[in-house]
Backbone bond lengths (Angstrom), bond angles and torsions (degrees), N, CA, C in turn:
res aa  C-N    CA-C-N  psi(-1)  N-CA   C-N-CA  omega(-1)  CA-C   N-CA-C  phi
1 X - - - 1.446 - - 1.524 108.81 -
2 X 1.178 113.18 139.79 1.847 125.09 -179.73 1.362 99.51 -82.19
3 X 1.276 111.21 155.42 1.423 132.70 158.06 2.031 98.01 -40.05
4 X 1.165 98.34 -77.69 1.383 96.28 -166.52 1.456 124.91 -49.34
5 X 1.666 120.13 -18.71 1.493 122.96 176.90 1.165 99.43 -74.86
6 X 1.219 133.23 -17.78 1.443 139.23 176.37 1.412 99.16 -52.06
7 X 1.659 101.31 -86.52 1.285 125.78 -154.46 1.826 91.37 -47.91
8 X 1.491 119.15 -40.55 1.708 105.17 -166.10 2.028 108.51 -73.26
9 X 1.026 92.93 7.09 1.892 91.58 174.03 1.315 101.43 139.55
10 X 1.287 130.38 12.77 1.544 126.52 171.27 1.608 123.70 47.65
11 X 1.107 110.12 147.79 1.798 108.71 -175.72 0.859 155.18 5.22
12 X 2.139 111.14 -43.62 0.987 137.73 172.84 2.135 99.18 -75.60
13 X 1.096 113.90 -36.13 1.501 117.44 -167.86 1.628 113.91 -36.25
14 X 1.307 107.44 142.73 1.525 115.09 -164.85 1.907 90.55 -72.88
15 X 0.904 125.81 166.05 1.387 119.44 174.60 1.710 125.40 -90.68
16 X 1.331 110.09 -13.40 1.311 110.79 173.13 1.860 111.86 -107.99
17 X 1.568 103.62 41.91 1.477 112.02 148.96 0.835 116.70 -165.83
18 X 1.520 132.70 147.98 1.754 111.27 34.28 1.752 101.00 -74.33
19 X 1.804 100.56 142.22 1.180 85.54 155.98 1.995 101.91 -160.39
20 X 1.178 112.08 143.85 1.512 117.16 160.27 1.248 116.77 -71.95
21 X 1.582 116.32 143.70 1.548 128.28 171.71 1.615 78.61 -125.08
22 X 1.854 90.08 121.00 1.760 88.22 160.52 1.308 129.54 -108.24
23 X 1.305 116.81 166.38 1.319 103.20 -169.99 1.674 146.70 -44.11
24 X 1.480 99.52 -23.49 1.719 94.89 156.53 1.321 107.56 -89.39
25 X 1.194 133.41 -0.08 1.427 120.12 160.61 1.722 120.59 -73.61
26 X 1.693 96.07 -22.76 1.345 103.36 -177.95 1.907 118.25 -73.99
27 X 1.958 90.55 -25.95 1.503 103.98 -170.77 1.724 110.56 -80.19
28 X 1.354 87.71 -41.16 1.686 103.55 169.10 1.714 107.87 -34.18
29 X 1.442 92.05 -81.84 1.883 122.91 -168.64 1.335 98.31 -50.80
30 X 1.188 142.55 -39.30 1.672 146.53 -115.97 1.733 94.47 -53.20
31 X 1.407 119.20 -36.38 1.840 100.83 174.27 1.135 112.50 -76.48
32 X 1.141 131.52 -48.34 1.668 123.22 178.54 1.623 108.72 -72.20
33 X 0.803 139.74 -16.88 1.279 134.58 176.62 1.524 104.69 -79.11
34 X 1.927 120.12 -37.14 1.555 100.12 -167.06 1.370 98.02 -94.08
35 X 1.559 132.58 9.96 1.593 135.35 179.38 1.733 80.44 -90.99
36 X 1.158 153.04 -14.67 1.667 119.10 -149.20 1.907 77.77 -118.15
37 X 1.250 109.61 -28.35 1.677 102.90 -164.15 1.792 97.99 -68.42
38 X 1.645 114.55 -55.97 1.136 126.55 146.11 1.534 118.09 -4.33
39 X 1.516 114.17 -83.09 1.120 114.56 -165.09 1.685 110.93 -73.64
40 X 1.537 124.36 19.72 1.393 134.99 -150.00 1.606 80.35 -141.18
41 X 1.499 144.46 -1.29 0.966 125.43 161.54 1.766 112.00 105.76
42 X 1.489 109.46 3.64 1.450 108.65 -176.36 1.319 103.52 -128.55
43 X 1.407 120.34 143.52 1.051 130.99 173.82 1.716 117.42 -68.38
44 X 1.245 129.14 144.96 1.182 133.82 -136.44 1.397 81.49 -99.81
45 X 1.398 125.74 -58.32 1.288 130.52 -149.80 1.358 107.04 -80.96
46 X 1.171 137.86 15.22 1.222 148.81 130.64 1.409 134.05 -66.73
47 X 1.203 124.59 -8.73 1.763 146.03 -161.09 1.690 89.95 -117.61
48 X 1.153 106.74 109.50 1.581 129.42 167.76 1.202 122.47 -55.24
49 X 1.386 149.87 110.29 1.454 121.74 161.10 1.438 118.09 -62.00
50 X 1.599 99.97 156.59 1.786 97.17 -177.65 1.545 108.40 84.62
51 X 1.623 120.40 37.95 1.205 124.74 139.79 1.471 115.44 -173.44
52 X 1.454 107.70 155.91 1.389 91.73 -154.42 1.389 122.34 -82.19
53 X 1.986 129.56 -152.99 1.818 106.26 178.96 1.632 50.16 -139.05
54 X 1.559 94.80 175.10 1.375 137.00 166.05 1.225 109.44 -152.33
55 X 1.220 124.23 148.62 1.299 167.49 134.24 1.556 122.51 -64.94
56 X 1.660 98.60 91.71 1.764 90.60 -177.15 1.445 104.00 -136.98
57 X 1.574 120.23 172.80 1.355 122.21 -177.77 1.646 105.03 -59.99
58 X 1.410 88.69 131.92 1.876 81.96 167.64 1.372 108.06 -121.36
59 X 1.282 144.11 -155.79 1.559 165.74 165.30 1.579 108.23 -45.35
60 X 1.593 109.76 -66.22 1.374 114.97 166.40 0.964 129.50 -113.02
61 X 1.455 130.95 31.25 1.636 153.58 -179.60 1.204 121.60 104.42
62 X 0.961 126.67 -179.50 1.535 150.02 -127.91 2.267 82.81 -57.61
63 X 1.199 109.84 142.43 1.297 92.88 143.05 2.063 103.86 -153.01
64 X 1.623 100.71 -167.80 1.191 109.16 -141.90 1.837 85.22 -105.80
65 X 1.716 134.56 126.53 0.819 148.22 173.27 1.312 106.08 -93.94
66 X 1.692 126.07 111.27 1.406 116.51 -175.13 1.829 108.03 -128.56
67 X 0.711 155.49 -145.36 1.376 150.43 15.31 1.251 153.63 29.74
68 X 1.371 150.74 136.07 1.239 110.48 -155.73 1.998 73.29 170.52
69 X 2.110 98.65 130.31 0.937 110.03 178.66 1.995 127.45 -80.66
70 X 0.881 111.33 143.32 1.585 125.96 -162.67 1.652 97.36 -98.72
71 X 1.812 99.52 100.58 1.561 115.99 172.14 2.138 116.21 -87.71
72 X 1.328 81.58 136.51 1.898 74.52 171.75 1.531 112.75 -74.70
73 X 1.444 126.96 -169.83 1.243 123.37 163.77 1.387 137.70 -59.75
74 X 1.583 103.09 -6.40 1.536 107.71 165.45 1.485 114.18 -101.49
75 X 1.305 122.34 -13.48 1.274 129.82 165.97 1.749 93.56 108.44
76 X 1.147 116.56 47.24 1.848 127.06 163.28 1.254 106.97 -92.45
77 X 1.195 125.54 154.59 1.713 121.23 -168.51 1.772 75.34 -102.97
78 X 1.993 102.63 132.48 0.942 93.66 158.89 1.961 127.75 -97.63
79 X 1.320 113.40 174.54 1.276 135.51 -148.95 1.810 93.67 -89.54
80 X 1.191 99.48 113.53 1.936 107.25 174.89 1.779 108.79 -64.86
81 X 1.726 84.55 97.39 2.049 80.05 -178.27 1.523 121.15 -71.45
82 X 1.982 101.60 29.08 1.543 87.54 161.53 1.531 95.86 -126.27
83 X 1.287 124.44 19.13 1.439 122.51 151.59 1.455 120.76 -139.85
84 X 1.199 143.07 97.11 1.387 121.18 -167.28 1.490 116.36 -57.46
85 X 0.877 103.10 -19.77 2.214 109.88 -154.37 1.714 76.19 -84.43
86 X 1.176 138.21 -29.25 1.645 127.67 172.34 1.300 133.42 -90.89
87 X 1.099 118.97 119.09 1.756 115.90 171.28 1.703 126.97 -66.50
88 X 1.643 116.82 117.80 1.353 115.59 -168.52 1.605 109.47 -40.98
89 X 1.285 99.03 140.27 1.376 105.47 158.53 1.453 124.53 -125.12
90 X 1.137 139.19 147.22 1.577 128.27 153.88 1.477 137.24 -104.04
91 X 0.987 129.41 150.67 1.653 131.53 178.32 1.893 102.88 -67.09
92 X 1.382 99.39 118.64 1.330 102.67 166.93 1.648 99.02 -134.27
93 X 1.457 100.60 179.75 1.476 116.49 -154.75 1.462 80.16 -141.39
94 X 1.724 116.76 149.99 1.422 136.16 156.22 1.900 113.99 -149.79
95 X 0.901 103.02 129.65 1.839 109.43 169.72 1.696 94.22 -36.04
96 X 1.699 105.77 126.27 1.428 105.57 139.85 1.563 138.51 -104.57
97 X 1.263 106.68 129.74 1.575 116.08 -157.13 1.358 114.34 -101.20
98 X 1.267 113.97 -19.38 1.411 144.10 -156.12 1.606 110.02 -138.00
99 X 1.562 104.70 100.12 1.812 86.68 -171.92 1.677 125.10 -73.25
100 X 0.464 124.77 -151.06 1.779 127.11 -163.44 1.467 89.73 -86.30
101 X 1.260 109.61 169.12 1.718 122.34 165.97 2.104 101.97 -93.59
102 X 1.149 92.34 137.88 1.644 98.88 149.48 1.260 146.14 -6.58
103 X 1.044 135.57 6.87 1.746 142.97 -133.02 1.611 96.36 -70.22
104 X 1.231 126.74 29.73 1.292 113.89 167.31 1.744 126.08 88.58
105 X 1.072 99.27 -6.93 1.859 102.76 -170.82 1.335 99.30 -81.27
106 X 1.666 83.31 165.51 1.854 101.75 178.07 1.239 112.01 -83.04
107 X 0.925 119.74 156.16 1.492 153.03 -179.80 1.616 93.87 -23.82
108 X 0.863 127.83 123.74 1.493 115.88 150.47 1.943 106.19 109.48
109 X 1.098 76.75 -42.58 1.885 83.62 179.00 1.521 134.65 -54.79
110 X 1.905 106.64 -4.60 1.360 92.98 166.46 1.658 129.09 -72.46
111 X 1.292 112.37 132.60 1.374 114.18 149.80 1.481 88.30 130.47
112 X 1.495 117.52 15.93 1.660 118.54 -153.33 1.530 75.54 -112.66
């Protein structure tokens, strides 16, 4: 084992992370991606297209780095007051339990 397999989650680490899905991977995937976020405990329809999720070491394993849209008290997505034409979002985090689906890449390319 390298220094660096270390540093990406060490021995125990599942083998398909760390890894980024970017956003045309997100637009591509968008059904298998909102069944795996889903089955990971987050509601899909909260996950924006047009930014990416990651998968990184956390505290108690792997978890899921997302995005995630910002509702008012009636449940309106509110408006990012440093862009109007965009709806706020925030960085949230959830345990992944369920690893990613397949999206097709070559050999080697997770975490790229």
């Amino acid at each position: 084992m390298t220094t660096s397999d270390q540093q990406e989650g060490g021995p125990s680490a599942p083998p398909w992370y760390p890894i980024t899905i970017t956003p045309e991977e997100v637009t591509t995937h968008r059904e298998d991606l909102a069944a795996w976020v889903q089955a990971n405990g987050i509601d899909p329809h909260t996950v924006p297209l047009g930014h990416p999720i990651r998968v990184e070491k956390g505290v108690a394993g792997p978890v899921i780095v997302y995005r995630a849209y910002v509702r008012n008290e009636r449940g309106w997505l509110q408006i990012d007051p440093e862009n109007d034409d965009e709806a706020l979002t925030v960085e949230c985090t959830a345990p992944c339990t369920v690893p990613p689906p397949d999206l097709g890449r070559a050999p080697g390319r997770a975490g790229q």
